[in-house]
C-alpha positions as CSV (number, residue, x, y, z in Angstrom):
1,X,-21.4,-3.8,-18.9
2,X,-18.5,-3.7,-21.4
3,X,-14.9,-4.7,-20.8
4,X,-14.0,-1.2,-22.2
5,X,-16.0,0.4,-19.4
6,X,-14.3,-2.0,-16.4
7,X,-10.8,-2.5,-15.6
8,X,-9.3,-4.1,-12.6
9,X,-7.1,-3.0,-9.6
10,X,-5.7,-4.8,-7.0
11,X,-6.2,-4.4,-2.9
12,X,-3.3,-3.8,-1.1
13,X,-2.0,-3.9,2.5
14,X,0.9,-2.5,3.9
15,X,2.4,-4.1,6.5
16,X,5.2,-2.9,9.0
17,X,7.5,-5.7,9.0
18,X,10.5,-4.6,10.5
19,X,11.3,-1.6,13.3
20,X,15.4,-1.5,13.3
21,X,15.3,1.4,15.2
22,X,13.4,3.6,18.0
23,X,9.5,3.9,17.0
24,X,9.4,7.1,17.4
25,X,5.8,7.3,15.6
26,X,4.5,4.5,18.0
27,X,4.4,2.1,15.0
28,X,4.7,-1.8,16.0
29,X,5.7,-4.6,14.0
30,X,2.6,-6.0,12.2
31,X,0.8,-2.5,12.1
32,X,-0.7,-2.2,8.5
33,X,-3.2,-0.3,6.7
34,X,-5.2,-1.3,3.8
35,X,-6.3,0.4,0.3
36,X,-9.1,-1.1,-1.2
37,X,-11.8,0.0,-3.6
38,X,-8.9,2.1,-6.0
39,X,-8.8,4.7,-3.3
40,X,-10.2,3.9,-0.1
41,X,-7.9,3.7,2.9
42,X,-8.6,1.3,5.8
43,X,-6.9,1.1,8.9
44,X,-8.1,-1.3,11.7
45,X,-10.4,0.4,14.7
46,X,-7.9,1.3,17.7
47,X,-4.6,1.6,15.3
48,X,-3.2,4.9,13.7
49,X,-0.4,4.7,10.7
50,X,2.5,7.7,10.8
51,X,1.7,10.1,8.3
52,X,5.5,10.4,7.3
53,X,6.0,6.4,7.0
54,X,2.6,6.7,4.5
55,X,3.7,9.6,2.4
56,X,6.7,7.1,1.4
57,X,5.1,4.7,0.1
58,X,2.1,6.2,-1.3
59,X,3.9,6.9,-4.7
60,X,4.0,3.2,-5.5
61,X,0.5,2.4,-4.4
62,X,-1.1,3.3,-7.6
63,X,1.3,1.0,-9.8
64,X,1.4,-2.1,-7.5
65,X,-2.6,-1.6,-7.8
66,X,-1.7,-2.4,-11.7
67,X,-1.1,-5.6,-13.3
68,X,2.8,-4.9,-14.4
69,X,5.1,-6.7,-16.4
70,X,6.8,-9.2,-15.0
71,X,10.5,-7.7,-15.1
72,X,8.9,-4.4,-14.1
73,X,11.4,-3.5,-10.6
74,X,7.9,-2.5,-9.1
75,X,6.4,-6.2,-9.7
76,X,9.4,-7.0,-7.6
77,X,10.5,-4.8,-4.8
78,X,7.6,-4.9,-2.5
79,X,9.7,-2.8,0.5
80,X,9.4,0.6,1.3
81,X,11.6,2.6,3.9
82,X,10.2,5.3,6.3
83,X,12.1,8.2,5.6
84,X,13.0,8.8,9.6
85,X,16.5,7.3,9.4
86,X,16.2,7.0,13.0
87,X,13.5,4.7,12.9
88,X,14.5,2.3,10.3
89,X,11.2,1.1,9.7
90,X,10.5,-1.0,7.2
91,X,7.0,-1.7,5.1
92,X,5.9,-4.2,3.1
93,X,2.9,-3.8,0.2
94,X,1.0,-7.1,-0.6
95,X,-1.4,-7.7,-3.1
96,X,-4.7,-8.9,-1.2
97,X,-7.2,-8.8,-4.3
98,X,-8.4,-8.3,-7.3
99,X,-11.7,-6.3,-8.2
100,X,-13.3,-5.0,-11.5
101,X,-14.4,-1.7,-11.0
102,X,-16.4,0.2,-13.2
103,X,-14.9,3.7,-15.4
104,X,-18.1,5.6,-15.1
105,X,-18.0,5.1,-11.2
106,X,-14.6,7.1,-10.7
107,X,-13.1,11.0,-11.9
């Protein structure tokens, strides 16, 4: 196999780290979900994630799955807001790996 026909992503996990409000979702501090695999979303047996507290952050998924410059904001701001101002909730997304995937295996 080439190195023109890999390339490499990173896993990610985003964690809940902070609740400053009501959890009206039923999210706890230390819930988290995982995307691994480019595109494959993991969250642990028994949990749920709020599909309103995932829709903002899933916008900066695909670049923190990038290697970025340094100075790029996204290299540095790793929190992410829930848009229910009456939650306050407060997310997290970590770099958990690094994988070489293959071009011909994805669209």
């Amino acid at each position: 196999m080439s190195e023109a026909e890999t390339f490499e992503l990173y896993d990610l996990r985003v964690t809940v780290v902070s609740i400053e409000g009501r959890s009206v979702c039923g999210l706890q501090v230390g819930d988290y979900f995982e995307l691994t695999e480019s595109s494959r979303v993991r969250i642990p047996d028994g949990k749920h994630f709020c599909l309103y507290a995932l829709q903002s952050v899933i916008p900066l998924l695909t670049p923190r799955q990038r290697v970025l410059d340094a100075n790029d904001w996204l290299e540095q701001d790793t929190l992410v807001a829930c848009p229910d101002p009456e939650e306050r909730l407060i997310m997290q997304i970590e770099r958990i790996g690094r994988r070489t995937l293959r071009t011909s295996d994805l669209t």
